[in-house]
C-alpha positions as CSV (number, residue, x, y, z in Angstrom):
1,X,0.4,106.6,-84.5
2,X,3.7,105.1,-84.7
3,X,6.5,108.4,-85.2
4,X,9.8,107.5,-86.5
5,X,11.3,111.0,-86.4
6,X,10.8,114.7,-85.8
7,X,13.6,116.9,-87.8
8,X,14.1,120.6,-88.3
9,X,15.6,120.9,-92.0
10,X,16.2,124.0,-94.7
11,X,14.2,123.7,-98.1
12,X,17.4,121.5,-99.5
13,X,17.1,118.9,-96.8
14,X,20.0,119.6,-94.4
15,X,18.8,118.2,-90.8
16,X,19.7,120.9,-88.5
17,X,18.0,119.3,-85.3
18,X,16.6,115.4,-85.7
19,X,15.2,113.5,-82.6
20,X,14.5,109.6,-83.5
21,X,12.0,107.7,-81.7
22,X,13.2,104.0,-82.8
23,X,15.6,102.3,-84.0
24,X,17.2,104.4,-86.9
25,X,20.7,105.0,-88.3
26,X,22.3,108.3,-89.0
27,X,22.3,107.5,-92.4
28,X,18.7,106.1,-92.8
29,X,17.5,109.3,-91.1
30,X,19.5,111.8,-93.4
31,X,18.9,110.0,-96.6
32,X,14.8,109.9,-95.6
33,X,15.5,114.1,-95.0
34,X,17.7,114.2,-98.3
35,X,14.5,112.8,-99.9
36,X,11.8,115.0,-98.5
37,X,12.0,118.2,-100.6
38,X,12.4,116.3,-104.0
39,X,8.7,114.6,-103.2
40,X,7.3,118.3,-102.5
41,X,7.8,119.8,-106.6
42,X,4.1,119.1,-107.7
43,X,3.6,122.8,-107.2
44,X,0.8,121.9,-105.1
45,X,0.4,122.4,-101.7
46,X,0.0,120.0,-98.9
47,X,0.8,119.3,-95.1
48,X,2.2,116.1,-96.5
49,X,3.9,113.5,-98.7
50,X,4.2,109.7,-98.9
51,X,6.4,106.8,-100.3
52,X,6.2,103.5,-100.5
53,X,7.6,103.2,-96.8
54,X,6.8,106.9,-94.7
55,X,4.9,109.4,-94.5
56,X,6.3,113.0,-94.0
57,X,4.2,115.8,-92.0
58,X,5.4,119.2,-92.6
59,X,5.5,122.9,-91.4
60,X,7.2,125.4,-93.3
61,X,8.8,127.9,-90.2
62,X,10.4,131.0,-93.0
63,X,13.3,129.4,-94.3
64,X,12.9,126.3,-92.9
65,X,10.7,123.1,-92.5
66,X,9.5,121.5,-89.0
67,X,9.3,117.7,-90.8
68,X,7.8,114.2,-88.4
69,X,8.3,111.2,-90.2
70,X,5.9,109.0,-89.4
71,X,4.7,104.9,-90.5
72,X,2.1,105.0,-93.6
73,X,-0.8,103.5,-90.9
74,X,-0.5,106.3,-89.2
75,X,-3.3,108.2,-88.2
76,X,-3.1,112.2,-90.1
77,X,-5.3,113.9,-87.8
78,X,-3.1,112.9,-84.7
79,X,0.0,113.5,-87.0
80,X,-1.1,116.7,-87.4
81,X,-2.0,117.6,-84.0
82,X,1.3,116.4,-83.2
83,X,3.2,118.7,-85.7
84,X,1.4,122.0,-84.4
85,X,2.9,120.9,-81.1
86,X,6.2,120.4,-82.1
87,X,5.6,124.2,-84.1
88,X,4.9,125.9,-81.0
89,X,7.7,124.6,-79.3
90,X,10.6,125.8,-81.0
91,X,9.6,129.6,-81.0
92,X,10.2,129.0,-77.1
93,X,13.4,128.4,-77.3
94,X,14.8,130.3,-80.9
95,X,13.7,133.6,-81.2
96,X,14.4,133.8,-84.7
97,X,14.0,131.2,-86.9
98,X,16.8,130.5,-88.4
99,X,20.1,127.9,-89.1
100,X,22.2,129.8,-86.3
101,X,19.4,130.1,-83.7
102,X,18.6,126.5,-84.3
103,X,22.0,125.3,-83.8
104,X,22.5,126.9,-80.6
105,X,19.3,125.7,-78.7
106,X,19.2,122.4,-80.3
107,X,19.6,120.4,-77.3
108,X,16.8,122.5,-75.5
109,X,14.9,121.3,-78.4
110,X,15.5,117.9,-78.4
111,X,14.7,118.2,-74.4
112,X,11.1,118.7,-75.6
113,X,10.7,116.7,-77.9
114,X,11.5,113.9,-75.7
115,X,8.5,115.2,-73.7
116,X,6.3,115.1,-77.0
117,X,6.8,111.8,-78.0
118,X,7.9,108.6,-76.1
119,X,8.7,105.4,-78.0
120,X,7.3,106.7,-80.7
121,X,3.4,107.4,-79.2
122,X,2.6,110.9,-78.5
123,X,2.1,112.2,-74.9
124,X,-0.6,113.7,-73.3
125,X,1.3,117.2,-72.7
126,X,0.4,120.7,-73.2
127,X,2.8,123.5,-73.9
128,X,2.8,124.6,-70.2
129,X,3.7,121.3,-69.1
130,X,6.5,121.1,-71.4
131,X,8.1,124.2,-70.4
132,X,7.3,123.0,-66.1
133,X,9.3,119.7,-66.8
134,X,12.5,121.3,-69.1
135,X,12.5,123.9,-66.3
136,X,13.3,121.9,-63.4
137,X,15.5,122.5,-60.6
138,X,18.1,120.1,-59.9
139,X,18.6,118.9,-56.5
140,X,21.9,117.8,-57.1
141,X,23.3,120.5,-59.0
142,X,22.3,123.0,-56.7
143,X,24.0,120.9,-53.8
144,X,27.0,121.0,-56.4
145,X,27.3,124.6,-57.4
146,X,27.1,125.4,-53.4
147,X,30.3,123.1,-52.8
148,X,32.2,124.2,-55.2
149,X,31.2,128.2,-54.4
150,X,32.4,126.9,-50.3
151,X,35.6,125.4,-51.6
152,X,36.2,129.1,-53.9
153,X,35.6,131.4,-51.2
154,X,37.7,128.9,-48.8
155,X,40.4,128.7,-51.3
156,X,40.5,133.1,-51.8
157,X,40.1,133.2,-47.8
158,X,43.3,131.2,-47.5
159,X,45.0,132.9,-50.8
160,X,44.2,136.7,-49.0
161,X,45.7,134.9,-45.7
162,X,48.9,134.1,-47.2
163,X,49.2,137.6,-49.2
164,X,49.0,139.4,-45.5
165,X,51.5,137.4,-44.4
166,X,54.6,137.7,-47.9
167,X,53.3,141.6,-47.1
168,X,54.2,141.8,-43.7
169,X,57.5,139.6,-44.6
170,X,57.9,142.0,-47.0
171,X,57.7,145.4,-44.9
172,X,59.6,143.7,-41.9
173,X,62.1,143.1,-44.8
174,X,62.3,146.9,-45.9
175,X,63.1,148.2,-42.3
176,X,65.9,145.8,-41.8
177,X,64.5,143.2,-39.4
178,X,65.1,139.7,-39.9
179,X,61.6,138.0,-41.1
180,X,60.7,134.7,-40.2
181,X,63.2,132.1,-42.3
182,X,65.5,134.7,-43.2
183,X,67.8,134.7,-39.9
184,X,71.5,135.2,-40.7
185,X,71.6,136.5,-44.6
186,X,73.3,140.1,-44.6
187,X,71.7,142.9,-46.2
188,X,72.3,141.5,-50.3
189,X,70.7,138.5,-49.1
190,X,67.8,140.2,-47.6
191,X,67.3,143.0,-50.7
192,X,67.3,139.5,-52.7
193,X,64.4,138.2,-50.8
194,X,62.6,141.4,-50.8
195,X,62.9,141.9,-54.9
196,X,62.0,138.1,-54.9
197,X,58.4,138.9,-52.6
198,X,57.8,141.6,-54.3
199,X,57.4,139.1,-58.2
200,X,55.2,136.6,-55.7
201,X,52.6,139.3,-54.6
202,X,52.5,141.3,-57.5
203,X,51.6,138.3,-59.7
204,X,50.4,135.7,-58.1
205,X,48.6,136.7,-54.8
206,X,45.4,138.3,-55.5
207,X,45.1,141.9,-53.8
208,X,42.5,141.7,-51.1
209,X,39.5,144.1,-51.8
210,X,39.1,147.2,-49.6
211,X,36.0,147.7,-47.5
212,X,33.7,150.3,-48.1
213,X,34.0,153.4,-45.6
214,X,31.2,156.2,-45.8
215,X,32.8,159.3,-47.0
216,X,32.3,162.5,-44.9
217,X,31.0,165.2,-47.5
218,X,30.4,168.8,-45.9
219,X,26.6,170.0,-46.7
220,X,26.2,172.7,-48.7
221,X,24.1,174.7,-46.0
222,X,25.2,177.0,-43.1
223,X,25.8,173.8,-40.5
224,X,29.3,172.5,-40.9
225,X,27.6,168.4,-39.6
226,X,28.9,165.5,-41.9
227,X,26.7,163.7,-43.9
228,X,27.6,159.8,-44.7
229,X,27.2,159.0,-48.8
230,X,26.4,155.2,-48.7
231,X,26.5,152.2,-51.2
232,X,22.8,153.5,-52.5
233,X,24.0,154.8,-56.0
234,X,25.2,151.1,-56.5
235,X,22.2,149.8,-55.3
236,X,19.8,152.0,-57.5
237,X,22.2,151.0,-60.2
238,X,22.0,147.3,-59.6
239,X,18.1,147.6,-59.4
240,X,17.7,149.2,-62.7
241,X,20.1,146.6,-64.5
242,X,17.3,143.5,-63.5
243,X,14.6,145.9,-64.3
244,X,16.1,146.4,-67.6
245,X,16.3,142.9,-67.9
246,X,12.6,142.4,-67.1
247,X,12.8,141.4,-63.4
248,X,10.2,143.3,-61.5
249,X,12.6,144.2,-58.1
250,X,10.5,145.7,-55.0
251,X,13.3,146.8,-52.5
252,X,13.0,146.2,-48.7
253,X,12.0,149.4,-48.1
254,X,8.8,148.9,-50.1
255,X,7.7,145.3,-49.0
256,X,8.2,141.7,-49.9
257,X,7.8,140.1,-53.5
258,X,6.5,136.9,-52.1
259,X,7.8,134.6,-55.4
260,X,8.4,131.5,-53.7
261,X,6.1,129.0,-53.7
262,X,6.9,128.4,-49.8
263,X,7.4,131.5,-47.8
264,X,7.8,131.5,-43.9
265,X,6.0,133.7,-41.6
266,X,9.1,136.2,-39.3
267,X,10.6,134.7,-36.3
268,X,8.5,136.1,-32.9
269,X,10.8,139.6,-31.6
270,X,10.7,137.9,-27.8
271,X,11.0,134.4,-27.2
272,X,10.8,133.1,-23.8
273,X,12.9,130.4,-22.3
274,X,10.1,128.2,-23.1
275,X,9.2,128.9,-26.7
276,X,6.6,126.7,-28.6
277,X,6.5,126.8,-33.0
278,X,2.9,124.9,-34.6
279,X,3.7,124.9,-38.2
280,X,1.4,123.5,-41.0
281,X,2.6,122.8,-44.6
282,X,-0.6,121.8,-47.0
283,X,0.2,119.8,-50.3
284,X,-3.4,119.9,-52.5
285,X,-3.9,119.5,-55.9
286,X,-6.8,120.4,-58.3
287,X,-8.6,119.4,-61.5
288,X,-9.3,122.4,-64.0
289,X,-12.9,121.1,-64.4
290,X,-13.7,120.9,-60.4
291,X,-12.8,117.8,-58.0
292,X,-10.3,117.5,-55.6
293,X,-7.4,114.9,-56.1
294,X,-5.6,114.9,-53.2
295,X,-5.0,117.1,-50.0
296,X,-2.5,116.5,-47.3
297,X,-1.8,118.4,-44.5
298,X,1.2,117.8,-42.2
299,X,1.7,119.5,-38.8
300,X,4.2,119.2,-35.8
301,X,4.5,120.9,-33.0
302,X,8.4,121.8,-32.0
303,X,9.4,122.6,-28.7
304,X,13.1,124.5,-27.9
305,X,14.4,125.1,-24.1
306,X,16.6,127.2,-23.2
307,X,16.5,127.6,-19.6
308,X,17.6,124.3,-17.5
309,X,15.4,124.9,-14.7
310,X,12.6,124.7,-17.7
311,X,13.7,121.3,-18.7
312,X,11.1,118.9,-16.7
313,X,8.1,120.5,-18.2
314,X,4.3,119.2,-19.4
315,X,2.4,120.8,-22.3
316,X,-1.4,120.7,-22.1
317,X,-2.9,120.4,-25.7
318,X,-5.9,122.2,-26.7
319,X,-7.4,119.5,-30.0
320,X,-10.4,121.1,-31.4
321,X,-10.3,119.7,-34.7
322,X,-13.1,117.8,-36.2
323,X,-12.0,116.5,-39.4
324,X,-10.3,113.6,-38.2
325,X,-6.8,114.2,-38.0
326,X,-4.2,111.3,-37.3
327,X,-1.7,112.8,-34.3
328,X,1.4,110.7,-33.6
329,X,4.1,111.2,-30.7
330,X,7.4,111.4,-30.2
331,X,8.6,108.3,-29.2
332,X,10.1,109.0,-25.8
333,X,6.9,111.2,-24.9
334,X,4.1,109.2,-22.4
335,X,1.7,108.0,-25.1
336,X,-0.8,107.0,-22.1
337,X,-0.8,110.2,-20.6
338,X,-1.6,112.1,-24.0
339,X,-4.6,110.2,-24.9
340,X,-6.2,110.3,-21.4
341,X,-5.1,114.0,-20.9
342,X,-4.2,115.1,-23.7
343,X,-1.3,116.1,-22.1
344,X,2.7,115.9,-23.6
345,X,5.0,114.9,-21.5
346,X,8.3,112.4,-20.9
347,X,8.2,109.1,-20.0
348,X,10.7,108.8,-17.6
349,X,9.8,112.4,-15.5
350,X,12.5,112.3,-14.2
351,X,14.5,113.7,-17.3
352,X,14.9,116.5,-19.0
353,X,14.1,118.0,-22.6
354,X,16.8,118.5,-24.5
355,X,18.6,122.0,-24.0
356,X,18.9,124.8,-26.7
357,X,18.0,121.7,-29.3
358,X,14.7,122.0,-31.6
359,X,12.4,118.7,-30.6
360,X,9.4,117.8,-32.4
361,X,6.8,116.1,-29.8
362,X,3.6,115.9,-32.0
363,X,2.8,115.8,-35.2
364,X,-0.3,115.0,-37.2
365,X,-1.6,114.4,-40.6
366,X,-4.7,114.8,-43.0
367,X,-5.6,113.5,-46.4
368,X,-8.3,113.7,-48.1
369,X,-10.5,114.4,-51.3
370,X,-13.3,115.7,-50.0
371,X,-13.6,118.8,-51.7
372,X,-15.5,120.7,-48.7
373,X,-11.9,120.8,-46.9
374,X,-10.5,122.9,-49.6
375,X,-9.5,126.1,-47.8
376,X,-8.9,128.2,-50.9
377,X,-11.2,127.2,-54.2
378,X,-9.7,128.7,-57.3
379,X,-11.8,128.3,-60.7
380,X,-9.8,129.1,-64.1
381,X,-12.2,129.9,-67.2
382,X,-10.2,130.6,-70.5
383,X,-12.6,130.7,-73.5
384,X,-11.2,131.2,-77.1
385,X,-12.0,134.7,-78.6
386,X,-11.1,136.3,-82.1
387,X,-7.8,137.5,-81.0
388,X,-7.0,134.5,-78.4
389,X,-8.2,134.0,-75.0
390,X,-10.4,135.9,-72.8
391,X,-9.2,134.3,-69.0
392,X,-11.6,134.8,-65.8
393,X,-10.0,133.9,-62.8
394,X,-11.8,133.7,-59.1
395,X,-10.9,132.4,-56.0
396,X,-12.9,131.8,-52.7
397,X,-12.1,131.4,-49.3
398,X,-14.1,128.6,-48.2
399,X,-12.6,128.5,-44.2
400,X,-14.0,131.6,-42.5
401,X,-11.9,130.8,-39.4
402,X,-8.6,131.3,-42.0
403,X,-6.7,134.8,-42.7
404,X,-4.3,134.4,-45.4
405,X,-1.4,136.3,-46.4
406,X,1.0,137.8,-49.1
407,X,-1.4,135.6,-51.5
408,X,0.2,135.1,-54.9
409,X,-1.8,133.0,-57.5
410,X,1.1,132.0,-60.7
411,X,-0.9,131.8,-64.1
412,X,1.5,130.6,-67.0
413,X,0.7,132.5,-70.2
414,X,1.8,132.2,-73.4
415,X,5.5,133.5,-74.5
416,X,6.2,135.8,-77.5
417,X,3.0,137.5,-77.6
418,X,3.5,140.4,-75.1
419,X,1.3,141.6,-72.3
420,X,-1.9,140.8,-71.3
421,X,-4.7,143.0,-71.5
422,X,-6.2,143.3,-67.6
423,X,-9.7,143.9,-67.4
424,X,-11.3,143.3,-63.8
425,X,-8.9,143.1,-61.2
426,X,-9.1,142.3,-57.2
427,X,-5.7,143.3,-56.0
428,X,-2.5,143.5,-57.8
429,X,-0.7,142.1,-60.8
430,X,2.5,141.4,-61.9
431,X,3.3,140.2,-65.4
432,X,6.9,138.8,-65.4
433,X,8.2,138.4,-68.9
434,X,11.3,136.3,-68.7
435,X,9.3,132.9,-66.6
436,X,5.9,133.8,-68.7
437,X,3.7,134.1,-65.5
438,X,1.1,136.0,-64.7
439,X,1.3,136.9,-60.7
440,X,-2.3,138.2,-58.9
441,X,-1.3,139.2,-55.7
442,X,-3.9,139.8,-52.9
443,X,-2.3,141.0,-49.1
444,X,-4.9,139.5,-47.5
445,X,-7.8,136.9,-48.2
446,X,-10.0,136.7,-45.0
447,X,-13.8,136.8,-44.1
448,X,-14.1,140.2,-44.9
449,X,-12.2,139.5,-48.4
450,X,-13.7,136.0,-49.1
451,X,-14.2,136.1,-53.1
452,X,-12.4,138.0,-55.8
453,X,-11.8,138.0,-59.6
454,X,-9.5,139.0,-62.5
455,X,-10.3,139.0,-66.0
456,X,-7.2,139.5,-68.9
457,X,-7.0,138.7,-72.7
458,X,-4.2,137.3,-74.6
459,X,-3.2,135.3,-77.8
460,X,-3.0,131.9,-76.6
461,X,-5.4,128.9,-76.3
462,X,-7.5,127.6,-73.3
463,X,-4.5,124.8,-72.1
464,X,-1.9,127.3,-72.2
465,X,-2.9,129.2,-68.7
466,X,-2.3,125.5,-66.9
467,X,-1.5,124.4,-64.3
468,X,-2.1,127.5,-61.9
469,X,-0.2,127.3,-58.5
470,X,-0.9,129.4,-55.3
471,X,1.5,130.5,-52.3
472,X,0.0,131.8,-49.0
473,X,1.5,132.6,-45.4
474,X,-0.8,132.2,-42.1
475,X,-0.5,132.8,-38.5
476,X,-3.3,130.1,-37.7
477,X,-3.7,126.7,-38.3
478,X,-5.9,124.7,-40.0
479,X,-6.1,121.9,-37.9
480,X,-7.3,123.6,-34.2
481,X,-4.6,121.7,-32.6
482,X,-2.2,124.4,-30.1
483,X,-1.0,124.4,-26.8
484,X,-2.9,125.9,-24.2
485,X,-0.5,125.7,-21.0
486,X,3.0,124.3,-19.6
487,X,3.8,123.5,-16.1
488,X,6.9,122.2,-14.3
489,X,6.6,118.1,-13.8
490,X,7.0,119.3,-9.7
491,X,4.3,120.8,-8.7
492,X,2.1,121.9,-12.0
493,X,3.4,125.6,-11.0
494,X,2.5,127.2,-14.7
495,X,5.6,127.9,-16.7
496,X,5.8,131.0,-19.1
497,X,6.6,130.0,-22.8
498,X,5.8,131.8,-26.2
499,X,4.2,130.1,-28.9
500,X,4.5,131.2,-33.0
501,X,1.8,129.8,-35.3
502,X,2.3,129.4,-38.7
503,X,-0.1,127.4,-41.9
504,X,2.5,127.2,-45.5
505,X,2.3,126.2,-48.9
506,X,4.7,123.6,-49.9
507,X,2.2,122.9,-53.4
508,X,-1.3,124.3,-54.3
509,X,-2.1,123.5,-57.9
510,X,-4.6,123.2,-60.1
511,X,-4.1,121.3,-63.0
């Protein structure tokens, strides 16, 4: 299949959106669109019309035709396939279909189209990939808005600054004293400068905000006490402005919406002078259909001192891990030492680690696509029904030694088509309308919680509920790699320390 263009015209052939894929003039394009309804009076009906030269596939969408111009070789089935793609696309972006809507998403559009069709060959996408890859996060452009948010608040900092001090000019003005670089004028010289400050801070200086104070009100009861009225109207009214835009909020006082795909457990309450963090991040990734593509786990094992006396120290490592991990140390710890003892410490004993600073001295690594390391398995079965999809949706805990928490597993769904219908259900849901996910969320996944299920039904087809990501927090490993005791270089006299433990998602997908 070889397609030229893909247009969005009305019935008299006006291109409101047109995407080429080769090598075609403005005017070659519009006069091939100026064509297309003239060929369509037969007062038949049909998916398409030829010429000598094109072919045109068509949609009508109300008013309006969704129209891919394609080569005469071309093969209609794929054409066709192709065109029901490029259908469903633009009721994700217009919500109605018309010349106005069009217009004012048409670079959306044409951002998806150019996922559709490269060069002219159609790609292998799905609906739900299409919206993933439009909807990406810029790395730079979130570097960028911080910047210039820095520079604003710097810029009203220095503006407020500079206000207080024209004020104080002013006021030292009004009582008669001689401000700073007014020395010598009489007093028709200074009532000059003070009318002049006054035009300066009224319209140029921008009046610095006043911070909130609580406001003593007297209860209505016998006791005369105070009572404080806080900032929680404006809060409740904040709150109910994103609900009413669809965000589902769950305040502090209620728990944690765990939406990020990487959360972090909370920093330990006590720390001691020695204080120890093992953190594992797991990258895995899925097939719908079963088979594990690729797992990667990546661990380190950061040390921060904050007592000199604690400085000349050796860490004894406990490495139960049988999977065949790769560990790797910091370059100025004794390799030598570590692989005959297993203990981690610095070359030259006679120096110090690093004061108050964060120092990674191990790490390790494990990939692999053996699908009996998986720690969660999640299956995904959408079948097609009457009314759309019936989805079943299980997950298993296949490491017994594993508690995970704050579980949240995303399922994309269709957009436009409302709600989905929960049958079954382990846990909780959360259906968030404005990103078109689905969120089960399970507090705990352990051996006592190994498998559970949720069945829903929705309008939509089988591809549509891919690729399904998952975000987890644990306080224990994966790798049975910690640190059992520290002792002081001099001596082996033990040391106290505190140790935090912590196994993170940084991507778990099934695709």
């Amino acid at each position: 299949m070889v397609l030229l263009a893909a247009a969005v015209c009305t019935k008299a052939g006006k291109a409101l959106v047109s995407r080429q894929f080769v090598e075609m003039t403005r005017t070659r394009v519009e006069g091939l669109l100026a064509a297309f309804p003239k060929l369509m009076n037969t007062g038949k009906q049909h998916t398409f019309v030829e010429t000598e030269s094109v072919r045109y596939v068509y949609q009508p969408l109300e008013k309006l035709y969704m129209v891919l111009v394609t080569t005469k070789n071309s093969n209609i089935l794929e054409d066709l396939e192709t065109l029901r793609l490029f259908s469903r696309v633009i009721p994700e972006y217009c919500r109605v279909l018309e010349e106005s809507e069009i217009s004012e998403h048409c670079f959306d559009l044409i951002f998806a189209f150019d996922e559709i069709v490269a060069l002219g060959y159609r790609e292998n996408v799905n609906l739900a990939q299409i919206r993933t890859f439009t909807e990406m996060d810029s790395h730079e452009e979130k570097v960028f808005r911080a910047v210039r948010e820095t520079q604003e608040r710097e810029a009203k900092a220095e503006m407020r600054r500079k206000a207080k001090e024209l004020q104080q000019i002013r006021r030292d003005t009004d009582r008669g004293k001689k401000g700073p670089g007014f020395g010598g004028f009489g007093s028709s010289g200074m009532s000059s400068s003070s009318s002049n400050m006054s035009i300066i801070t009224d319209t140029l200086i921008e009046p610095e905000k006043p911070k909130p104070t609580p406001v003593p009100v007297r209860s209505s009861g016998s006791s005369k006490a105070l009572k404080l009225v806080g900032k929680g109207k404006e809060v409740d009214d904040f709150v109910d402005k994103l609900k009413s835009e669809g965000e589902n909020i769950i305040l502090p006082s209620t728990g944690k919406r765990p939406t990020d795909a990487s959360k972090s457990l909370p920093a330990p309450v006590h720390t001691e002078s020695v204080h120890l963090r093992v953190e594992e991040k797991i990258t895995l990734t899925c097939g719908r259909d079963g088979g594990l593509q690729n797992m990667e786990i990546i661990g380190m094992i950061t040390l921060r001192v904050s007592d000199e006396k604690n400085g000349r120290i050796r860490m004894h490592i406990n490495n139960n891990d049988k999977r065949g991990v790769q560990l790797q140390t910091h370059p100025n710890v004794d390799k030598k030492l570590f692989t005959a003892e297993s203990v981690i410490g610095l070359k030259n004993p006679d120096k110090s680690f690093p004061l108050k600073n964060d120092v990674g001295v191990l790490k390790w690594r494990l990939q692999t696509t053996d699908e009996s390391f998986i720690p969660l398995t999640i299956n995904c079965w959408p079948s097609e029904s009457g009314t759309g999809c019936d989805v079943n949706i299980e997950y298993e805990l296949q490491d017994d030694s594993l508690e995970l928490n704050d579980v949240v597993i995303y399922i994309p769904v269709p957009s436009g088509v409302g709600a989905p219908v929960i049958g079954d259900l382990d846990g909780e849901y959360r259906h968030d309308s404005r990103r078109n996910i689905l969120e089960w969320c399970l507090p705990v996944i352990d051996v006592k919680n190994k498998t559970g299920s949720l069945e829903f039904s929705i309008p939509g087809q089988p591809n549509d509920f891919f690729p399904v990501n998952v975000s987890f927090v644990s306080k224990g490993n994966y790798c049975d790699i910690q640190v059992a005791t520290v002792s002081q270089v001099d001596g082996d006299s033990p040391v106290r320390f505190s140790s935090e433990t912590s196994f993170l998602v940084d991507k778990y997908e099934i695709l």
